[in-house]
C-alpha positions as CSV (number, residue, x, y, z in Angstrom):
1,X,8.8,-6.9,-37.3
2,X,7.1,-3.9,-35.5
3,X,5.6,-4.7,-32.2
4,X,2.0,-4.6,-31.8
5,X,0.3,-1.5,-30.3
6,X,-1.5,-1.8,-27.4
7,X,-2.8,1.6,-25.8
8,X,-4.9,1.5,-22.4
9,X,-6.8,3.6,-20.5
10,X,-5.9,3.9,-16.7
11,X,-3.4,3.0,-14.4
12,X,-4.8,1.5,-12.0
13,X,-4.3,-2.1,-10.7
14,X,-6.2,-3.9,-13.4
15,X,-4.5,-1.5,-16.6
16,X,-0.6,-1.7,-14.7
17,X,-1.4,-5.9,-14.7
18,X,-2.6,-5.9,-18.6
19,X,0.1,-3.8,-19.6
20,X,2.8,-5.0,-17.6
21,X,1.9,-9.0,-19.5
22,X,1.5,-7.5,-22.7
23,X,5.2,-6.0,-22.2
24,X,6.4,-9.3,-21.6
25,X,5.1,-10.8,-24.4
26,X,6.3,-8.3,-27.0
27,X,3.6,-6.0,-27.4
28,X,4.1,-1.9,-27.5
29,X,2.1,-0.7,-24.7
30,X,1.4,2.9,-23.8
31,X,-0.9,3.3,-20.2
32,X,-2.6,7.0,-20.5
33,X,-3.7,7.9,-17.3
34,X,-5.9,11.4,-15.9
35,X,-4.0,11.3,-12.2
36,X,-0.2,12.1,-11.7
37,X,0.3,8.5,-9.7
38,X,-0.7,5.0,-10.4
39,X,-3.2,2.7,-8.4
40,X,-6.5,4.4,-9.1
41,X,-8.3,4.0,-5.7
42,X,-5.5,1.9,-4.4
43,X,-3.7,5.0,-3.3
44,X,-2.6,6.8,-0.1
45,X,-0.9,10.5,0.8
46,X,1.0,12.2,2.7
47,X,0.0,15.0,5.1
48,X,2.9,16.3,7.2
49,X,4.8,13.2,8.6
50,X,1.9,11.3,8.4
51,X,0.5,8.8,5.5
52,X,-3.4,8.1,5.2
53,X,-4.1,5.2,3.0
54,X,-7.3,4.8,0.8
55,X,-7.1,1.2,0.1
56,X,-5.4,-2.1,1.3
57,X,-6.6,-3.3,4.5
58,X,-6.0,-6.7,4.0
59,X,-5.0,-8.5,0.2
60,X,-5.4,-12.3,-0.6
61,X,-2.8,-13.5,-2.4
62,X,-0.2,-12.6,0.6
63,X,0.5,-16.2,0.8
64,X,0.7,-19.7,-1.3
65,X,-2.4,-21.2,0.1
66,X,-4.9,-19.1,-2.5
67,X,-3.0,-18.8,-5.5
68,X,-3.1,-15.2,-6.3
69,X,0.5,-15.4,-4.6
70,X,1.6,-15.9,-7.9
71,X,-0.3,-13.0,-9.6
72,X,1.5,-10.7,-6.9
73,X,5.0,-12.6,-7.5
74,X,4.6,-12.0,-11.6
75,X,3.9,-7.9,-11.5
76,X,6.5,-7.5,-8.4
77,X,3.9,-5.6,-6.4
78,X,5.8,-6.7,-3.1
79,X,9.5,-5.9,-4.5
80,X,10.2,-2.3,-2.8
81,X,12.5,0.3,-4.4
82,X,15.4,-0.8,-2.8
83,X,15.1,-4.0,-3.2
84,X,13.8,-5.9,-0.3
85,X,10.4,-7.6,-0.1
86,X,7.0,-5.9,1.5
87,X,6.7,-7.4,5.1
88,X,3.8,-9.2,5.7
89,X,1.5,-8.4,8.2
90,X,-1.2,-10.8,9.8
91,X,-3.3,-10.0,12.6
92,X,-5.0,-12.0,15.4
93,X,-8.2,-10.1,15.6
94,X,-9.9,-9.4,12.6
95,X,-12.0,-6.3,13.9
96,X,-13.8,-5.3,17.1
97,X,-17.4,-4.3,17.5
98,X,-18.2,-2.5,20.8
99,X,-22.2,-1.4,21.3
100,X,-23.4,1.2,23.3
101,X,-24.3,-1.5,25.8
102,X,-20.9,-2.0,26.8
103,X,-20.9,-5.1,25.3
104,X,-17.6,-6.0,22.9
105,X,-17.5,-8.8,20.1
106,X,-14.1,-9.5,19.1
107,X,-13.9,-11.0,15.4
108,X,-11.3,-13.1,15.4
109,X,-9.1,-14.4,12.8
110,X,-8.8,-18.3,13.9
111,X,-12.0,-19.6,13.5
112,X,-12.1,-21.6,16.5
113,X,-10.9,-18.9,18.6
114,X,-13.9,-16.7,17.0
115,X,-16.4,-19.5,17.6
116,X,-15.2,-19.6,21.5
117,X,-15.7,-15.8,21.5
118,X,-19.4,-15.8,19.2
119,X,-20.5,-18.9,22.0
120,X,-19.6,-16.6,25.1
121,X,-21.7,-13.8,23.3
122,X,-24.8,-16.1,22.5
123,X,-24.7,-19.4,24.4
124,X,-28.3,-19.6,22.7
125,X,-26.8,-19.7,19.3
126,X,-24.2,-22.8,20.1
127,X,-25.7,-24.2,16.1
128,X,-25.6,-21.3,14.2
129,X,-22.4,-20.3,15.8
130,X,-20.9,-23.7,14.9
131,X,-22.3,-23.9,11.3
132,X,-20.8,-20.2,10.9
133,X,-17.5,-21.2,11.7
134,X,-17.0,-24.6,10.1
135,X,-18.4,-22.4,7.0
136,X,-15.3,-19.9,7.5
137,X,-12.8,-22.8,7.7
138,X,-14.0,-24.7,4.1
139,X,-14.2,-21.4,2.9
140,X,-10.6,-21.1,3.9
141,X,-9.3,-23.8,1.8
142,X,-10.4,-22.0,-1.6
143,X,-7.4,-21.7,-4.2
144,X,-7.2,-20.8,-7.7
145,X,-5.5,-22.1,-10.4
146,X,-3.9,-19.0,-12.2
147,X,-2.0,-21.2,-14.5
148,X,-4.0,-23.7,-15.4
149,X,-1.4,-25.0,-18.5
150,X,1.3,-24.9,-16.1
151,X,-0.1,-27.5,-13.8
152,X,-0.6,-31.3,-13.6
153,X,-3.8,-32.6,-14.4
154,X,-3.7,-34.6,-11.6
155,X,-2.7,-31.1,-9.9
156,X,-5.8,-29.3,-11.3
157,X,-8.5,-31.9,-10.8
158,X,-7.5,-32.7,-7.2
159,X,-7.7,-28.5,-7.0
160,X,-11.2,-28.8,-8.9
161,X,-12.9,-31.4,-6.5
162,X,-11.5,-29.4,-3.5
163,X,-13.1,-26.5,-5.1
164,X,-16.3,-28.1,-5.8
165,X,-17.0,-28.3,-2.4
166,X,-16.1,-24.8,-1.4
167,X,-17.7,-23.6,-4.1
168,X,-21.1,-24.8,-3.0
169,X,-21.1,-23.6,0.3
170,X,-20.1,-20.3,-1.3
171,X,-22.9,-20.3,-3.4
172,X,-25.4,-20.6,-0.4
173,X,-23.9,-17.6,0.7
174,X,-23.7,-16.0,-2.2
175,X,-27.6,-16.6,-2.4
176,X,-28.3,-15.0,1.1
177,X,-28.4,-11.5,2.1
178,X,-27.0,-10.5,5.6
179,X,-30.1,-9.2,7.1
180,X,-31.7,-12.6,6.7
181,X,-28.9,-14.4,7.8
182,X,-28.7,-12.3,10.5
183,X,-32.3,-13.1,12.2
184,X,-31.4,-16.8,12.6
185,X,-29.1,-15.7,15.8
186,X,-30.7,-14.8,19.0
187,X,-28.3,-13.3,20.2
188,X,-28.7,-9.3,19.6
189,X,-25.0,-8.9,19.7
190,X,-23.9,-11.4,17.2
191,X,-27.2,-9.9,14.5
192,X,-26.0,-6.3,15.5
193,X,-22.1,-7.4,14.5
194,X,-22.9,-8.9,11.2
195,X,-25.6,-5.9,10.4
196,X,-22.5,-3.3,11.2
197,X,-20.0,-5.2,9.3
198,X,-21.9,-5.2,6.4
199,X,-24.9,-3.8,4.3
200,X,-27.9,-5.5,5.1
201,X,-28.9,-6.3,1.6
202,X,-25.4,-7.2,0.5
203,X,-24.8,-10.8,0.4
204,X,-23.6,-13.5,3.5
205,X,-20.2,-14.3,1.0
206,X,-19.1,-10.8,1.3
207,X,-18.4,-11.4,5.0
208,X,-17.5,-14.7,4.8
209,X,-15.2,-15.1,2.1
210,X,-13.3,-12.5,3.8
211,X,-13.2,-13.8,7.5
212,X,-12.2,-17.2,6.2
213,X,-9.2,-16.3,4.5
214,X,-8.2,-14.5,8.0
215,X,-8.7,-18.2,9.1
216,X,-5.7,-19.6,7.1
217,X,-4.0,-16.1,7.1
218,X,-4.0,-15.7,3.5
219,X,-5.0,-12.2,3.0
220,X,-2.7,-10.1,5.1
221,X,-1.6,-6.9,5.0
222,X,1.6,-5.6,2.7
223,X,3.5,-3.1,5.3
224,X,3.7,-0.1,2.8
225,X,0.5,0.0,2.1
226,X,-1.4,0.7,-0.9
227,X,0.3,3.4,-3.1
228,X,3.5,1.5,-2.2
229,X,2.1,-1.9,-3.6
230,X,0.7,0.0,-6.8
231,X,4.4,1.7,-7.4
232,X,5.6,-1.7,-7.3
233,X,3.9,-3.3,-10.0
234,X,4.7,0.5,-12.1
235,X,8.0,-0.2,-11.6
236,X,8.0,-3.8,-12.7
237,X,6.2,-2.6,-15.7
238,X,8.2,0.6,-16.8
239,X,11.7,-1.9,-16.2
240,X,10.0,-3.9,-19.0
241,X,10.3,-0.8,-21.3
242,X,6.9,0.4,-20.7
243,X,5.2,3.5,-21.3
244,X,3.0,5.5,-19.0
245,X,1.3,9.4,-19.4
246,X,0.6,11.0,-16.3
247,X,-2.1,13.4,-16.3
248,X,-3.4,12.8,-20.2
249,X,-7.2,11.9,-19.6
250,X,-8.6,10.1,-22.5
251,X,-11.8,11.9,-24.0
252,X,-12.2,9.7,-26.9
253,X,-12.4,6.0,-28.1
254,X,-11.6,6.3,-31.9
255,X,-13.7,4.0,-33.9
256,X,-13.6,3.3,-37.4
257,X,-15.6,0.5,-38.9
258,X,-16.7,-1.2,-35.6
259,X,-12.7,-1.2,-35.0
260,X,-11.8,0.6,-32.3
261,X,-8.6,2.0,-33.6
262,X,-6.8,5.2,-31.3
263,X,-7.8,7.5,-28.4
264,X,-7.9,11.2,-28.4
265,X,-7.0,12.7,-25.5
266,X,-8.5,16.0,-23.6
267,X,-5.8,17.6,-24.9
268,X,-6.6,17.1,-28.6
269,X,-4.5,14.8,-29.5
270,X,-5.4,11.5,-31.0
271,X,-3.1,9.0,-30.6
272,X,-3.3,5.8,-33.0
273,X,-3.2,2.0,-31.7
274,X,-4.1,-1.6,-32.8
275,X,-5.5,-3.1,-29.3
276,X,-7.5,-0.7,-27.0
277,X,-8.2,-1.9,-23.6
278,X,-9.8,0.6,-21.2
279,X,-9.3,-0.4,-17.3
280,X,-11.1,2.7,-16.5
281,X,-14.3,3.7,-15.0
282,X,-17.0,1.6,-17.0
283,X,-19.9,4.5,-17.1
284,X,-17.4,6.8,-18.5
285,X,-15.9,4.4,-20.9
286,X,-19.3,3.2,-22.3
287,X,-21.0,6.5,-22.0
288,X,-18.5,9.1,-22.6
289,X,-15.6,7.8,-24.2
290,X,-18.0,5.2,-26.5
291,X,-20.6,7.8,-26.5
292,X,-23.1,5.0,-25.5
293,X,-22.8,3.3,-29.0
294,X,-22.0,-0.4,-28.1
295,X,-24.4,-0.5,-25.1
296,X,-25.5,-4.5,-24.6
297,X,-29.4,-4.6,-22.8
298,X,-26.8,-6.5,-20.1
299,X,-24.9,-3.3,-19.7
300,X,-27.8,-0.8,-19.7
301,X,-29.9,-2.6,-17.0
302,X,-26.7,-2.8,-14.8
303,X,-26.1,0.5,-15.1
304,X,-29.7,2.0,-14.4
305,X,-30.2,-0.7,-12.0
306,X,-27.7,-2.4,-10.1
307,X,-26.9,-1.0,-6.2
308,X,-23.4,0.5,-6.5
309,X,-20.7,0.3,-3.9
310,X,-21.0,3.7,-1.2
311,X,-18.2,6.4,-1.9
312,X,-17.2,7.9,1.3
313,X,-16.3,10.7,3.7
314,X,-13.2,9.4,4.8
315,X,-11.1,11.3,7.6
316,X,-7.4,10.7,8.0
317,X,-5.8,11.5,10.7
318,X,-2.1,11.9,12.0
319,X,-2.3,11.6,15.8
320,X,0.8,12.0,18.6
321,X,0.1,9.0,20.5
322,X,1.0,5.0,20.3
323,X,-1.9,3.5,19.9
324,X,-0.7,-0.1,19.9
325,X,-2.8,-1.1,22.8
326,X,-5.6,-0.8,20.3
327,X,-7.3,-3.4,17.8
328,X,-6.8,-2.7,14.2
329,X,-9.8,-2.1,13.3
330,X,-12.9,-0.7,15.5
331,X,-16.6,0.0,15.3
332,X,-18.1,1.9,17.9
333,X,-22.1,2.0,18.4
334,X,-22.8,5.9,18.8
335,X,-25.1,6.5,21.7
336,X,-26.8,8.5,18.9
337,X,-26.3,8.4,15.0
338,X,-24.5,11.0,13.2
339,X,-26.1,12.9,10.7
340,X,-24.1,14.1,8.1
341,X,-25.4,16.7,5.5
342,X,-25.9,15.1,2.6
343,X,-28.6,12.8,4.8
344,X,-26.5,10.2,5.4
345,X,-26.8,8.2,9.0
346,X,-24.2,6.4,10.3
347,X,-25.0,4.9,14.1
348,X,-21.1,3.6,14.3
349,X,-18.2,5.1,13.7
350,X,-15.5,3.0,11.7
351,X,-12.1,3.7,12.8
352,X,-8.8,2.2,11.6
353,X,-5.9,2.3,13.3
354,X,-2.6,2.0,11.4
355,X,-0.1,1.5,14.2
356,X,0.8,-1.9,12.2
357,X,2.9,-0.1,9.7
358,X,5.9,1.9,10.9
359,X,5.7,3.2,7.5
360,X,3.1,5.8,7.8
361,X,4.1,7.9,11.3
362,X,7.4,8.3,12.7
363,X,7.8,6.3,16.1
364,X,5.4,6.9,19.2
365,X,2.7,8.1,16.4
366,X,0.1,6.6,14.7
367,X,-2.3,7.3,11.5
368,X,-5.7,6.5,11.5
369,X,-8.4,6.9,9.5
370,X,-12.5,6.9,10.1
371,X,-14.8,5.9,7.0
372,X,-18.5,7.0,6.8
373,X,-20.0,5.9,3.6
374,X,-22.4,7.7,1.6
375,X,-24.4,6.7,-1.5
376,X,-25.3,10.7,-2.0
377,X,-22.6,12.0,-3.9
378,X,-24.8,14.1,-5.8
379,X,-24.7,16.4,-2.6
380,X,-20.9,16.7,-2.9
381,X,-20.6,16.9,-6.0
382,X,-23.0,20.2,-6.3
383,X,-22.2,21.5,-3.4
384,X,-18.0,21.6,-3.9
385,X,-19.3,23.0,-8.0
386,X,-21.7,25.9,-7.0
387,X,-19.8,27.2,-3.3
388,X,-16.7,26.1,-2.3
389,X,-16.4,27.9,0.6
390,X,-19.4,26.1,2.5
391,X,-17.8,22.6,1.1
392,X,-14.4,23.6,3.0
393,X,-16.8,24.4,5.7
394,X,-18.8,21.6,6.2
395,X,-15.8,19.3,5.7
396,X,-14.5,20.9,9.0
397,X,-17.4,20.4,11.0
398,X,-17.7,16.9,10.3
399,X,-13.7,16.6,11.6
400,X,-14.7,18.2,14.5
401,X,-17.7,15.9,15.1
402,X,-15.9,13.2,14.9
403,X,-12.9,14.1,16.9
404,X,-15.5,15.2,19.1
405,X,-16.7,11.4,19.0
406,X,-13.2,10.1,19.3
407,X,-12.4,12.3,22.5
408,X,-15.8,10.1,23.9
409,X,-13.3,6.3,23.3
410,X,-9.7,8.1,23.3
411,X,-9.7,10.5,25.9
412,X,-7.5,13.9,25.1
413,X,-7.1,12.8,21.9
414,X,-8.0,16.1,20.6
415,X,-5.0,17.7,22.1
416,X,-2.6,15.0,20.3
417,X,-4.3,14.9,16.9
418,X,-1.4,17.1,14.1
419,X,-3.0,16.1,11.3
420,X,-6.0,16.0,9.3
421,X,-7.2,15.5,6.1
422,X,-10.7,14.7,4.8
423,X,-11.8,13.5,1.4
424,X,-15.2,13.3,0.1
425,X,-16.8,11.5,-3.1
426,X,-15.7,14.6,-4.6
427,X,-12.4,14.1,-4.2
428,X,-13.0,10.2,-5.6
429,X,-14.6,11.3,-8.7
430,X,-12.2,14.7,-9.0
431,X,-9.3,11.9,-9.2
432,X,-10.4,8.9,-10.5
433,X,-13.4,9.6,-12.7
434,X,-15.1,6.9,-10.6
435,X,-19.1,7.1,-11.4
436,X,-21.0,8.3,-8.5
437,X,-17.5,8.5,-6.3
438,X,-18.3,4.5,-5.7
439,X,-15.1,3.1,-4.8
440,X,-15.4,-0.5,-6.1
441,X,-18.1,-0.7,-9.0
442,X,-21.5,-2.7,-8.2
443,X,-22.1,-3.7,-4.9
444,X,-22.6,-7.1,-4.0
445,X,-26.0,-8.2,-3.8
446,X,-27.1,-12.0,-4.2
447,X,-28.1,-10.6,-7.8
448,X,-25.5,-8.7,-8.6
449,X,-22.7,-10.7,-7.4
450,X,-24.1,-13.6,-9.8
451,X,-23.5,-11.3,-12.7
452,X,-20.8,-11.7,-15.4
453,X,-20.3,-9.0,-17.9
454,X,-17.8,-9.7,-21.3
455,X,-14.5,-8.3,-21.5
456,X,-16.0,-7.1,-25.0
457,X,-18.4,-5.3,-26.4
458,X,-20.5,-6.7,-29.5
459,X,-19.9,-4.9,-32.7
460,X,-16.4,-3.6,-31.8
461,X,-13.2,-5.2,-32.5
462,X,-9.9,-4.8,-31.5
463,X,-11.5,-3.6,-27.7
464,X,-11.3,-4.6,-24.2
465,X,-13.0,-3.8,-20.9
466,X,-11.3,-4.8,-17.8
467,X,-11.6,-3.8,-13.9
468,X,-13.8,-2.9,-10.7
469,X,-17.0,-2.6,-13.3
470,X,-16.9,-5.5,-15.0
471,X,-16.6,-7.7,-11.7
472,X,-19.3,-7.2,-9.4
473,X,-17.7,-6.8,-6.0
474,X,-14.3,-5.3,-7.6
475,X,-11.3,-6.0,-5.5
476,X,-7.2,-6.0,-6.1
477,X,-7.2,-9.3,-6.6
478,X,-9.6,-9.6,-9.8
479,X,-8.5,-6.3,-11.3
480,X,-4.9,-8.5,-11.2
481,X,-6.1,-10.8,-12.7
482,X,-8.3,-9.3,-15.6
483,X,-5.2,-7.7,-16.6
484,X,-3.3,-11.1,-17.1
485,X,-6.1,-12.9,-18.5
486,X,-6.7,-10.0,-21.4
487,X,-3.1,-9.9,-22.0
488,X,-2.8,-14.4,-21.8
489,X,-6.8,-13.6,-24.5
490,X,-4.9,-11.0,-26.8
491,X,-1.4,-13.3,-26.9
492,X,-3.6,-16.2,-28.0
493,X,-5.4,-14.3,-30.8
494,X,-2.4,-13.5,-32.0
495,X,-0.9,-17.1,-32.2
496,X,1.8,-15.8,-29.8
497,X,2.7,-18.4,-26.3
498,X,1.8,-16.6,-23.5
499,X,5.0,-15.6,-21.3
500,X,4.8,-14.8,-18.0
C-alpha cells in the first residue's frame, strides 16, 4: 500500500521532530523550507574562523533527570557527523551581574552555593533568599514523562505525585510577574539582578524554572552549538529516507472542502498531500498562507494582544584573545544607557562569551556575542526597505558603540577584535519569516504563559499547527516535543502503533 503523504512547512526544530516520527512510522514526508539550512532560529554562522551562534545557551534534556533526554536520544540531535556524541557542557556560574556600583552578584548554578552568595549580597533578605532557593531546588526535581505507555503505572503515578508538588510551586510563579517579586528584597542588588535578567512584566517561572534546572545540571550546554544540534536531528531524519526542499517558501495552504489538501509554493507550484502540518511562523501561517479563514476568537485576541518575545540587535564577535578567565555569561550596568535608533534603551550590556566550545575559534581565541533586544522592528524593517545604505550605516555605529563599551570592561580589546558581524530583526524576519523578528513567539506573561492554543484549527481537517506560536514561551524543548506528539496524534488516527 502507498504511504501516506505528509507535507510540512519549516524545518525548524519542531517540523525536523514531526517529520523525522512520521518517517518512522511509515509515512511519506516532504519538509519545504524558505532558508538553505535547517533549525529556524536555532542557527549559528560562520564569519572568517569564527562561529556566532543564535541560539543554544543552555538545553534541558542534556541529562536523564528531566526526561526530554529521551526526545534528544530519539531524533539523534547529539550524534555528530562522524560519529561521536556532542560533549556536554555544565557550568558553575550560571551568569554574573556587575552594577555600576562596583558591586557583583554571581548567579550560581548550585543553589546552595547561590543562596551563600544572594545572603552575602542582602543579609537583610536571609527569608526571601531562603524561600528563593529551596524554590530553585523542588523546581529542580521536575521530570516528564514522554512515554507515558512505555512506563509502569507504578512508574508514572510516583512521577505524577512528585510532579504535583512541583507543579504547585510552579504555578505561584507562574502567577507572579518579576517586578513584584522583585520589591519583596531589600536588598537593591538582588531586585536590580532579577529586574536585569528578566522583563519586569514577564513572569517569576521564567527565571526560575531555568535556574533550577542549573541546580541539578540538567540543562547544559551541547559543545557544537546550535546549527550543529539542528543538523543532527536533519541527518537522523534524511537517513530515514526523508525529504527536505531548501529554499522553496510555501505561499499557499490548499484547501478544498475544509480539507486542507497541498501547498503551493512561491514558485508556482502546488504540490499535493494528505496531512499538512505547518511548524512555521503562526501569523504567517494563519494570515498569509490560510488567508485568515480559520481564525478562532482564541487566535485573533492573541495575536492583536498578547506581548511578543523582543527580536534583537545581536553582535557577534570573533576576538584574538582567551578569554577563559571570564564567566559565561555577563551583564554590565552602563554608567549611562545606550540608545539605539530605533528608541530602544538598554542600561546593560549582555555579553556572552563562548570560550566553552573549542568549536567556534581556533585556540587562544574566543567568540562572543552581545544581545540588545528590541520590540521595534518596524524601524528595521523600513529602514533596511527604503535606504540601505544608512541601515549598513547605522549597523556600524552601534559595533562601534559597543566595542567602544567593551574597551570600558576588556581593556584593548578593540585592537584584538577580527571579526564582526551584526544582525538585526531584519535579518530574523528576512530568514525565518518570524512575525515582528520575535525570536520565540509570545512572551511569557502570567497571562500568556497560562494559555493553550489547539494543534488544530476548527473547520479544517487533515491540518496541524505546531511550534514557538502555539506554546507561549517557545523553547527547543517544546518544539521537540510538538513534533513527536503530532506525529504519536496522526499514527493514532490512523489506527497505526506509534514507533519510536
Amino acid at each position: 500500500m502507498k504511504p501516506k503523504n505528509v507535507l510540512i512547512i519549516g524545518a525548524g526544530i519542531a517540523g525536523l521532530s514531526a517529520a523525522s516520527y512520521l518517517q518512522r512510522n511509515g509515512y511519506a514526508t516532504e519538509i519545504f523550507e524558505a532558508h538553505s539550512v535547517p533549525g529556524g532560529l536555532c542557527t549559528a554562522w560562520k564569519r572568517g574562523e569564527y562561529t556566532f551562534d543564535y541560539c543554544i545557551h543552555w538545553l534541558i534534556g542534556t541529562n536523564p533527570e528531566t526526561g526530554f533526554d529521551v526526545l534528544w536520544k530519539e531524533l539523534g540531535a547529539f550524534q555528530n557527523e562522524d560519529g561521536s556524541q556532542s560533549q556536554i557542557r555544565t557550568f558553575d556560574e550560571f551568569t554574573r551581574m556587575e552594577f555600576s556600583d562596583g558591586e557583583t552578584v554571581r548567579m550560581y548554578a548550585n543553589a546552595d552555593r547561590l543562596k551563600e552568595e544572594l545572603l552575602r549580597v542582602g543579609p537583610d533578605d536571609r527569608k526571601e533568599i531562603e524561600q528563593f532557593t529551596e524554590d530553585l531546588k523542588t523546581l529542580s526535581h521536575f521530570r516528564l514523562i514522554v512515554d507515558p505507555e512505555k512506563r509502569s503505572l507504578s512508574n508514572r503515578l510516583s512521577t505524577s505525585l512528585r510532579n504535583l508538588s512541583i507543579f504547585l510551586r510552579y504555578l505561584r510563579h507562574l502567577k507572579t510577574p518579576i517586578q513584584e517579586y522583585a520589591r519583596k528584597f531589600k536588598s537593591q542588588a538582588i531586585r536590580k539582578t532579577l529586574l536585569g535578567m528578566t522583563p519586569p512584566d514577564w513572569s517569576l517561572a521564567t527565571l526560575t524554572m531555568g535556574l533550577g534546572l542549573q541546580h541539578t545540571q540538567s540543562a547544559g550546554y551541547p559543545v557544537g552549538g546550535s546549527l550543529n544540534f539542528a543538523r543532527n536531528i536533519e541527518r537522523k531524519y534524511l537517513s530515514l529516507g526523508g525529504k527536505i526542499h531548501y529554499r522553496n517558501p510555501v505561499e499557499k495552504i490548499l484547501v478544498k472542502d475544509n480539507q486542507a489538501v497541498g501547498l503551493q509554493l512561491e514558485s508556482g507550484e502546488k504540490v499535493m498531500g494528505e496531512e499538512i502540518i505547518s511548524a512555521a511562523d503562526g501569523h504567517t501561517t494563519l494570515y498569509k498562507m490560510l488567508e485568515g479563514k480559520f481564525l478562532t476568537k482564541t487566535l485573533q485576541n492573541a495575536y492583536t494582544h498578547f506581548p511578543l518575545f523582543p527580536s534583537s540587535i545581536f553582535l557577534g564577535f570573533g576576538i584574538a584573545r582567551d578569554m577563559k578567565d571570564q564567566p559565561k555569561m555577563l551583564a554590565i550596568e552602563l554608567d549611562s544607557p545606550l540608545e539605539l535608533p530605533d528608541k530602544s534603551v538598554h542600561p546593560y550590556l549582555a555579553i556572552t562569551i563562548r570560550h566553552y566550545d573549542p568549536t567556534f575559534a581556533p585556540a587562544g581565541k574566543t567568540s562572543a556575542s552581545v544581545l540588545l533586544n528590541t520590540w521595534n522592528e518596524e524601524f528595521w524593517r523600513d529602514l533596511a526597505g527604503k535606504n540601505r545604505h544608512a541601515y549598513e550605516e547605522i549597523k556600524k555605529e552601534i559595533g562601534n558603540r559597543v566595542i567602544a563599551l567593551l574597551e570600558k570592561r576588556f581593556p584593548g580589546i578593540r585592537s584584538d577584535i577580527e571579526e564582526m558581524d551584526i544582525s538585526t530583526p531584519y535579518t530574523v524576519q528576512r530568514y525565518t519569516h518570524n512575525w515582528r523578528g520575535s525570536y520565540e513567539g509570545f512572551g511569557l506573561t502570567p497571562k500568556t504563559i497560562m494559555a493553550r492554543f489547539p494543534k488544530t484549527l476548527p473547520g479544517l481537517s487533515h491540518f496541524s499547527m505546531i511550534g514557538q506560536w502555539t506554546t507561549p514561551g517557545g523553547g527547543l524543548p517544546p518544539a521537540g516535543l510538538d513534533g513527536r506528539n503530532v506525529a504519536s496524534r496522526i499514527c493514532r488516527q490512523d489506527g497505526r502503533p506509534f514507533v519510536t
